[in-house]
C-alpha positions in Angstrom: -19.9 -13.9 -1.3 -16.9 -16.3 -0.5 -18.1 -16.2 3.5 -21.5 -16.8 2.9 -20.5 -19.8 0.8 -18.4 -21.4 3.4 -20.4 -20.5 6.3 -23.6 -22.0 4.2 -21.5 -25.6 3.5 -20.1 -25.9 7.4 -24.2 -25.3 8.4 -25.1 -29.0 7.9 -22.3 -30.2 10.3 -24.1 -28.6 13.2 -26.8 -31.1 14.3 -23.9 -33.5 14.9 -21.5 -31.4 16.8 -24.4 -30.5 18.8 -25.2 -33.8 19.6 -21.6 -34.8 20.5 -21.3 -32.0 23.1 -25.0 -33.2 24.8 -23.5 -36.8 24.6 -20.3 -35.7 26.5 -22.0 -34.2 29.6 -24.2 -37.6 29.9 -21.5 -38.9 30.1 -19.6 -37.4 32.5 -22.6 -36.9 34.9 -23.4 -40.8 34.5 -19.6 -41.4 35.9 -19.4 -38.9 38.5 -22.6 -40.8 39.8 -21.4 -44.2 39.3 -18.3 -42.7 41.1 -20.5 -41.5 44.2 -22.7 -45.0 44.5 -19.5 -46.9 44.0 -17.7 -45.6 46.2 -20.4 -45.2 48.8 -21.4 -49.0 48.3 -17.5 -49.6 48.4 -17.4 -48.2 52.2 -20.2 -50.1 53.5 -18.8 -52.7 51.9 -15.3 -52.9 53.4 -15.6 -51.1 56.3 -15.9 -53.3 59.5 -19.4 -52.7 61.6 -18.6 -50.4 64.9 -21.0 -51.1 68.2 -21.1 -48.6 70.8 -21.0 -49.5 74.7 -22.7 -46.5 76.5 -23.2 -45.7 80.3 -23.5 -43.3 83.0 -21.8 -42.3 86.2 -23.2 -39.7 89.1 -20.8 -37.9 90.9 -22.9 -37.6 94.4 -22.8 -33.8 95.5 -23.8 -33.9 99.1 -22.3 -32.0 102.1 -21.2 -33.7 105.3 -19.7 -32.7 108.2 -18.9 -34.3 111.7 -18.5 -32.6 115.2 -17.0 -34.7 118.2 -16.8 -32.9 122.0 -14.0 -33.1 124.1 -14.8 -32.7 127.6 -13.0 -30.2 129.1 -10.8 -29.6 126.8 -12.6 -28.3 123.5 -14.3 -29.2 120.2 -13.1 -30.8 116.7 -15.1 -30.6 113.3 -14.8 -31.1 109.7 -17.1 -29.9 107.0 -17.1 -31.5 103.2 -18.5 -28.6 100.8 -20.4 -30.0 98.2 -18.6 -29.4 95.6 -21.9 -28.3 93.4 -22.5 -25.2 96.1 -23.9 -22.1 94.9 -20.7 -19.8 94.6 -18.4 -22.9 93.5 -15.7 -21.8 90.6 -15.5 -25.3 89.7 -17.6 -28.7 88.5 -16.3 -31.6 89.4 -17.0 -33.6 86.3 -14.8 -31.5 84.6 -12.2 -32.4 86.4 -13.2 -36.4 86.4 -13.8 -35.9 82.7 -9.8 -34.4 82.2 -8.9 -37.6 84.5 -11.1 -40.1 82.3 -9.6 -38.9 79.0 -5.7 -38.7 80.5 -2.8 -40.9 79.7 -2.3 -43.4 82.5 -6.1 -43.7 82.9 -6.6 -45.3 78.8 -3.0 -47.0 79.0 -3.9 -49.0 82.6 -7.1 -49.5 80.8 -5.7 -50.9 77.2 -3.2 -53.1 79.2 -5.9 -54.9 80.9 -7.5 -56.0 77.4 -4.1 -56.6 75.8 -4.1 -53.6 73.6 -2.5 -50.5 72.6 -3.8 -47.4 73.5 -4.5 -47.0 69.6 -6.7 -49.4 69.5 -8.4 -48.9 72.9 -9.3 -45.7 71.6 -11.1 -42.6 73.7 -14.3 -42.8 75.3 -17.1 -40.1 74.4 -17.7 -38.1 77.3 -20.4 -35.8 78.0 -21.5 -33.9 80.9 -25.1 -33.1 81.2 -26.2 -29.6 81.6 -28.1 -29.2 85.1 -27.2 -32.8 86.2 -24.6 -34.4 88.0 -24.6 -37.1 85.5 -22.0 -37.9 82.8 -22.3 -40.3 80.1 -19.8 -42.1 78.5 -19.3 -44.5 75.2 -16.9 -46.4 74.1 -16.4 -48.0 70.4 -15.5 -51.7 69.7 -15.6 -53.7 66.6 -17.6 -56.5 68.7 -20.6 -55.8 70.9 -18.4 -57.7 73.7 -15.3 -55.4 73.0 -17.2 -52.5 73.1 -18.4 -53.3 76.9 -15.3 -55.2 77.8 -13.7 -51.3 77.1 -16.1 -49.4 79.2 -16.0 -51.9 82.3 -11.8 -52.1 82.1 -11.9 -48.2 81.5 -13.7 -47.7 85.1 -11.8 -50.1 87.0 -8.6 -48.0 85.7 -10.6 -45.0 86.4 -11.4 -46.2 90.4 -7.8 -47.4 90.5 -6.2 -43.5 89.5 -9.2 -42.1 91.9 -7.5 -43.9 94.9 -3.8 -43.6 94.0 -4.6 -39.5 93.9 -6.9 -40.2 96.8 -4.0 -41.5 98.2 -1.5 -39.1 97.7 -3.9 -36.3 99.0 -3.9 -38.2 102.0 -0.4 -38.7 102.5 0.2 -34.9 101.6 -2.8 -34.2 104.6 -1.4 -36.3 107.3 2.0 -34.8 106.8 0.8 -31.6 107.8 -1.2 -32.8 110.0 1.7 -34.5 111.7 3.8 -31.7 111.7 1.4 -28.8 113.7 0.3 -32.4 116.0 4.3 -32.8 116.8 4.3 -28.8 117.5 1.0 -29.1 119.6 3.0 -31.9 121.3 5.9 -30.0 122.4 3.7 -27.2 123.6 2.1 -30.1 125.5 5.2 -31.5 127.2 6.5 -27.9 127.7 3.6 -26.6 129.3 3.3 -29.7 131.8 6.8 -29.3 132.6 6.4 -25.5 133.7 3.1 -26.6 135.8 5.2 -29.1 137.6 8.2 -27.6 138.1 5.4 -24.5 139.8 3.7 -27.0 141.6 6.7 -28.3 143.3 8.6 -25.0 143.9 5.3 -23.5 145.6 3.9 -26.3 147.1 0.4 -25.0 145.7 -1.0 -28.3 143.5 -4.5 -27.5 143.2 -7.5 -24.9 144.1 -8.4 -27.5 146.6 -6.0 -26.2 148.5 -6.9 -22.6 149.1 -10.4 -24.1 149.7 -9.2 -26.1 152.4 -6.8 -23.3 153.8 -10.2 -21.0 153.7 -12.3 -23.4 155.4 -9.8 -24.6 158.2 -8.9 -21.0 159.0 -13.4 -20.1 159.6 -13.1 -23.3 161.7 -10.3 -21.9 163.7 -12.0 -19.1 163.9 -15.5 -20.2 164.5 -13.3 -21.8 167.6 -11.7 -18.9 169.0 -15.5 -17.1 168.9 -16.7 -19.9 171.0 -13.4 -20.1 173.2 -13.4 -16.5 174.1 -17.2 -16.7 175.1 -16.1 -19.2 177.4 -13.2 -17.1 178.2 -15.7 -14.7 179.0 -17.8 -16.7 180.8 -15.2 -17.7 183.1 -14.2 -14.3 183.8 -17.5 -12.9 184.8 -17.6 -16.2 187.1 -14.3 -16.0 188.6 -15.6 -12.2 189.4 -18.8 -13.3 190.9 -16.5 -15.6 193.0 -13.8 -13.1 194.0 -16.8 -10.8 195.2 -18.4 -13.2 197.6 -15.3 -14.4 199.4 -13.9 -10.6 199.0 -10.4 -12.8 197.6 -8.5 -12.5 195.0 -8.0 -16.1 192.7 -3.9 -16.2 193.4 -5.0 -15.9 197.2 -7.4 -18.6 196.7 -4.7 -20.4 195.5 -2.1 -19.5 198.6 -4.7 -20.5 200.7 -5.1 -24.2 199.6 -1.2 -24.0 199.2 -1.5 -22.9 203.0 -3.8 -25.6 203.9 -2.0 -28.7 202.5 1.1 -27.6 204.3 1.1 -29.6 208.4 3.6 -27.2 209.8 1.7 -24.3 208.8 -1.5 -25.7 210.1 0.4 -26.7 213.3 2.0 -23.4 213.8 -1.5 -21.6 213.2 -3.0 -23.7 215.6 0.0 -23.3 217.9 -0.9 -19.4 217.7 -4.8 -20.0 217.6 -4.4 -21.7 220.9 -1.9 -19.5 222.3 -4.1 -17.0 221.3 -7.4 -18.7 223.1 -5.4 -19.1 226.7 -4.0 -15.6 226.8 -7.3 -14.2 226.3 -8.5 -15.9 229.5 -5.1 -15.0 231.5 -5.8 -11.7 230.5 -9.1 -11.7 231.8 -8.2 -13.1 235.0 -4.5 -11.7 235.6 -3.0 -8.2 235.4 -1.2 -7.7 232.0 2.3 -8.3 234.0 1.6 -11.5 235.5 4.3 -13.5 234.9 1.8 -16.5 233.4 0.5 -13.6 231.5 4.1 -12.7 230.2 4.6 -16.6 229.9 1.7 -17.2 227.4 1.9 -13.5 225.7 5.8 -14.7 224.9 4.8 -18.4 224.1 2.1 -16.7 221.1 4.6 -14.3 219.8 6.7 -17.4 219.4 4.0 -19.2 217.3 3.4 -16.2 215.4 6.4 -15.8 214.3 6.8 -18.9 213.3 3.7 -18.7 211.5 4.4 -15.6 209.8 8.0 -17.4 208.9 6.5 -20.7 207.7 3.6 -18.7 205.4 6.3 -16.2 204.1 8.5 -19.5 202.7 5.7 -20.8 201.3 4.0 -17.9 199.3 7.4 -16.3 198.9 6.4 -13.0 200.1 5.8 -11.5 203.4 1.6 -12.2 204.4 0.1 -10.1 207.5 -1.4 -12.2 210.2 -5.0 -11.0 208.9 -4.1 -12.2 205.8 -3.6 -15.3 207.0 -6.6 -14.9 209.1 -8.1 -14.5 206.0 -6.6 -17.6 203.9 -7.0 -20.0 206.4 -9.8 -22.3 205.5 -10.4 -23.8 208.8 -11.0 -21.0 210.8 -14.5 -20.7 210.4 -17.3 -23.0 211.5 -18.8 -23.2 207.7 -15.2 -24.5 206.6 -16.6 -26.8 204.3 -18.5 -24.1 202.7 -16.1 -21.6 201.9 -13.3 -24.4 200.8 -15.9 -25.1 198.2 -16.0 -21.8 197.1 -12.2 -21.5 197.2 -12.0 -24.5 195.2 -14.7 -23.4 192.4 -12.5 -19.8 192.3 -9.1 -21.9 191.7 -11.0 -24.0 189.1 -12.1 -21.2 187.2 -9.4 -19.1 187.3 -7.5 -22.4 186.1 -10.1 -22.7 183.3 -9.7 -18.9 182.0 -6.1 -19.2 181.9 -6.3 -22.2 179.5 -9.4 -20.5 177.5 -7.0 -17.4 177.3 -4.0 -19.8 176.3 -6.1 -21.8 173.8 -7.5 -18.5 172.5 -4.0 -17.5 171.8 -3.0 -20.1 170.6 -5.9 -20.3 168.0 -5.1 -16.3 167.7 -1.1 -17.3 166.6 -2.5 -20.1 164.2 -5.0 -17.9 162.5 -2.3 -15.7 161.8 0.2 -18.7 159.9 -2.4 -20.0 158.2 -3.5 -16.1 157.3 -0.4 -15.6 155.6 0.4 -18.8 154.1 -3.7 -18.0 152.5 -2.4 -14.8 151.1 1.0 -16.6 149.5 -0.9 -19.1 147.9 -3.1 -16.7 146.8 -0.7 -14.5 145.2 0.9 -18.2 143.8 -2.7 -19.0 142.7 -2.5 -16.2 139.5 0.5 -17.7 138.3 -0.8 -21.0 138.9 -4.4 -20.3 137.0 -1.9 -19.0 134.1 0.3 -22.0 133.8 -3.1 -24.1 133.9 -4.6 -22.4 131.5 -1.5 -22.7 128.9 -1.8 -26.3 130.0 -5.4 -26.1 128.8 -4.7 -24.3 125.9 -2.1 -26.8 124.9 -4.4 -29.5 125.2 -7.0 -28.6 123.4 -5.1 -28.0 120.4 -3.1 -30.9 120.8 -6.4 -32.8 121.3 -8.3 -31.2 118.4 -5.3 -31.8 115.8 -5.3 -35.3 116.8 -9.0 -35.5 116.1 -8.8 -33.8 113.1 -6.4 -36.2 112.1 -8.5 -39.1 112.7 -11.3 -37.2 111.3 -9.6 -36.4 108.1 -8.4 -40.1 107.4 -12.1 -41.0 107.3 -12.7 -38.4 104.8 -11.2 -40.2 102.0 -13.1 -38.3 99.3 -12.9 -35.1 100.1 -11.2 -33.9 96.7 -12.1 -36.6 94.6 -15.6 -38.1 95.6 -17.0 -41.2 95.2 -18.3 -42.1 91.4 -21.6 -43.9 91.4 -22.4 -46.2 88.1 -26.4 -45.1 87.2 -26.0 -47.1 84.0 -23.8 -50.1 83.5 -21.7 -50.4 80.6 -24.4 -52.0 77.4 -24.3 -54.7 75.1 -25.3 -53.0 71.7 -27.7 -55.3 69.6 -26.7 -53.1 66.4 -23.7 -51.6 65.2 -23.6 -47.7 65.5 -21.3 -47.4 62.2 -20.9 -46.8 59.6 -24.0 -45.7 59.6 -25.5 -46.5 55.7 -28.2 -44.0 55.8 -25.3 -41.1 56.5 -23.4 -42.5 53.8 -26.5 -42.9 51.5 -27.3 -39.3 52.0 -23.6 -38.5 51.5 -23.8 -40.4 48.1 -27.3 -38.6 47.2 -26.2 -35.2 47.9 -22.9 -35.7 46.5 -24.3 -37.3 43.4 -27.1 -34.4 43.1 -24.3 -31.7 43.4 -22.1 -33.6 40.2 -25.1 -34.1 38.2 -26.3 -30.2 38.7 -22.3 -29.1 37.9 -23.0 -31.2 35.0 -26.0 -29.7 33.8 -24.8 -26.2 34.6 -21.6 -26.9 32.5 -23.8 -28.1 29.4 -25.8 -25.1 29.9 -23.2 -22.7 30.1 -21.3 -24.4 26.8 -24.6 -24.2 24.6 -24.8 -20.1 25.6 -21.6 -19.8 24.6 -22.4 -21.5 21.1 -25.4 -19.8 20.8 -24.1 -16.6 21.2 -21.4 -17.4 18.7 -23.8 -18.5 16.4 -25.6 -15.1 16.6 -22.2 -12.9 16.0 -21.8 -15.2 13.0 -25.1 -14.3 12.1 -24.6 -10.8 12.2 -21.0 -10.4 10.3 -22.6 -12.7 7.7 -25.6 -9.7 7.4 -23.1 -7.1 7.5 
């Protein structure tokens, strides 16, 4: 009865405690969404506006390459890959992008504008799927600033793209120079060897051996056409020797015979002896004493005939031999000299065709020889020649290459092409009020449903205290 009594004289308190609970949760909602607003109007208030420069570069991915001939000698070339090739484990924007965004590139950059590299800032780079385009922005607190950051950060960017192009190169033509002084060396040492041949065998060129080859078919194309002379002058000199039934070498005693005036005297000594013993004979018995007389008088000349012909030919000569040899003992005199004369002149002509042929024979031969040493020289020759060769086209090619590859300046790092120069933003990119609006909205919709939720939850719990109150006061 006590309970009841109590619980009967708190009852009429309730309506107000209710009411100050409902009041507190107003309340608190209405300041955790004046706290939102505020503090959301408070941002846009004091934060400074932010523009936003953006552009574009292209990174060109065509392939080039470049042959050059070298007569003689060989061939140089140089291909540039595109870097963008099917099978290529890299993108080369990537890599641009990692230089763009590195340390020396955004200090040389800031120090152009006067600034620190805090307040210069990082660009936004993206690379475009499918493309060989990348964008980039950049962030100032001015329109001007904004673009003054993008164009300062590409002239840093171009400045680090050279200085690496640069040092690629430097790293390139050292190895180029050190296989070029190698191929040089070769070079000099292979010359030397070819020289040093050239001088020690006396073989310089293949010209040589051509000329050797083609003087020694002349020589022989000679002795061909001397021995059918040769030949010719036999079967003449034969001919000859057949119609005057003499020999060429008694030809020859006989003009040697005829030029001499003692033999000619002494043969006509004996001719005329001769003449008048035939007519003693004829008249007189053989041992007349005019008989004996004349008989002793032609021995006489004979002998001396036989004696003067015997010093000239230097061998004993019959006196029908002599007979024979003596031109003017015959009424066609004239005749037969000519035909003594014709055998002395050809005999005199095969002896020089067989001396010229011999000659020609003995020359053949040198040169023969001196063919087959050059020739066996020639093998070595064609090998130091063709080291020679060797050594010059390498040298030759890394020389080209070398000239090649200074023009190629951008094989690593290409060139970057600007698609879009750096903008002048009209309006500022930030803060952005209707990101900050929604931020306020969302945040002031979450407060005022945490609110709610709390007020909820407290009048459950009041009602279900109010119903176990209830109950014990039944009980």
């Amino acid at each position: 009865m006590t309970n009841y009594i109590e619980i009967s004289a708190g009852y009429p308190g309730k309506p107000v405690a209710k009411q100050g609970r409902w009041q507190r949760y107003l309340l608190l909602g209405l300041a955790t969404n004046v706290a939102f607003w505020s503090s959301a109007l408070f941002y846009l208030k004091v934060t400074p506006p932010t523009y936003t420069s953006s552009s574009a570069v292209n990174l060109p991915g065509a392939a080039s390459n470049a042959n050059v001939s070298l007569p003689g000698i060989g061939q140089a070339s140089y291909e540039n890959s595109s870097p963008y090739a099917i099978g290529s484990s890299q993108d080369p924007r990537e890599n641009y992008k990692f230089i763009a965004e590195s340390e020396p590139v955004l200090k040389a950059a800031a120090a152009q504008l006067n600034m620190s590299s805090g307040e210069f800032g990082k660009p936004q780079i993206k690379v475009l799927v499918n493309t060989s385009v990348m964008t980039v922005e950049f962030k100032g607190a001015s329109p001007q600033e904004a673009k003054n950051k993008s164009l300062a950060f590409y002239k840093a960017l171009e400045t680090r793209l050279n200085e690496l192009r640069t040092q690629e190169a430097i790293r390139r033509d050292v190895g180029f120079q050190e296989g070029l002084n190698s191929s040089q060396k070769k070079l000099q040492s292979a010359q030397k060897n070819l020289s040093q041949y050239k001088a020690r065998s006396g073989l310089s060129s293949d010209d040589q051996i051509k000329n050797l080859t083609t003087n020694i078919e002349q020589l022989r194309r000679q002795r061909a056409e001397i021995l059918a002379s040769q030949q010719q002058a036999s079967t003449r000199l034969k001919e000859l020797s057949t119609n005057l039934k003499l020999s060429a070498p008694q030809a020859t005693d006989a003009f040697v015979l005829q030029t001499d005036q003692i033999f000619q005297q002494n043969f006509k000594n004996y001719s005329d002896a001769s003449a008048a013993l035939v007519v003693l004979e004829s008249k007189f018995l053989p041992n007349h004493p005019t008989v004996i007389a004349e008989r002793a008088k032609r021995d006489a000349a004979q002998k001396a005939l036989l004696d003067r012909s015997q010093s000239l030919l230097g061998q004993p000569v019959s006196l029908a031999t002599l007979k024979q040899l003596n031109l003017n003992s015959t009424n066609s005199s004239t005749a037969r000299e000519t035909l003594f004369q014709q055998l002395v002149t050809v005999q005199a002509e095969q002896k020089g065709l067989t001396a010229q042929a011999e000659a020609l024979n003995q020359q053949i031969a040198q040169l023969e020889n001196r063919l087959k040493n050059l020739a066996q020289q020639e093998s070595k020759l064609d090998d130091l020649k063709r080291d020679m060769q060797v050594a010059e086209a390498v040298f030759s090619t890394t020389l080209t290459r070398l000239d090649i590859g200074k023009s190629n300046a951008f094989g690593s790092y290409p060139l970057i092409q600007i698609v879009a120069e750096p903008s002048l933003p009209d309006t500022p990119t930030g803060p952005k009020k209707s990101y900050v609006y929604l931020g306020a909205g969302v945040g002031s919709f979450l407060s005022t449903t945490g609110v709610v939720l709390l007020w909820l939850r407290d009048r459950n719990k009041h009602s279900e205290r109010k119903t176990r109150i209830r109950k014990s006061s039944d009980t």
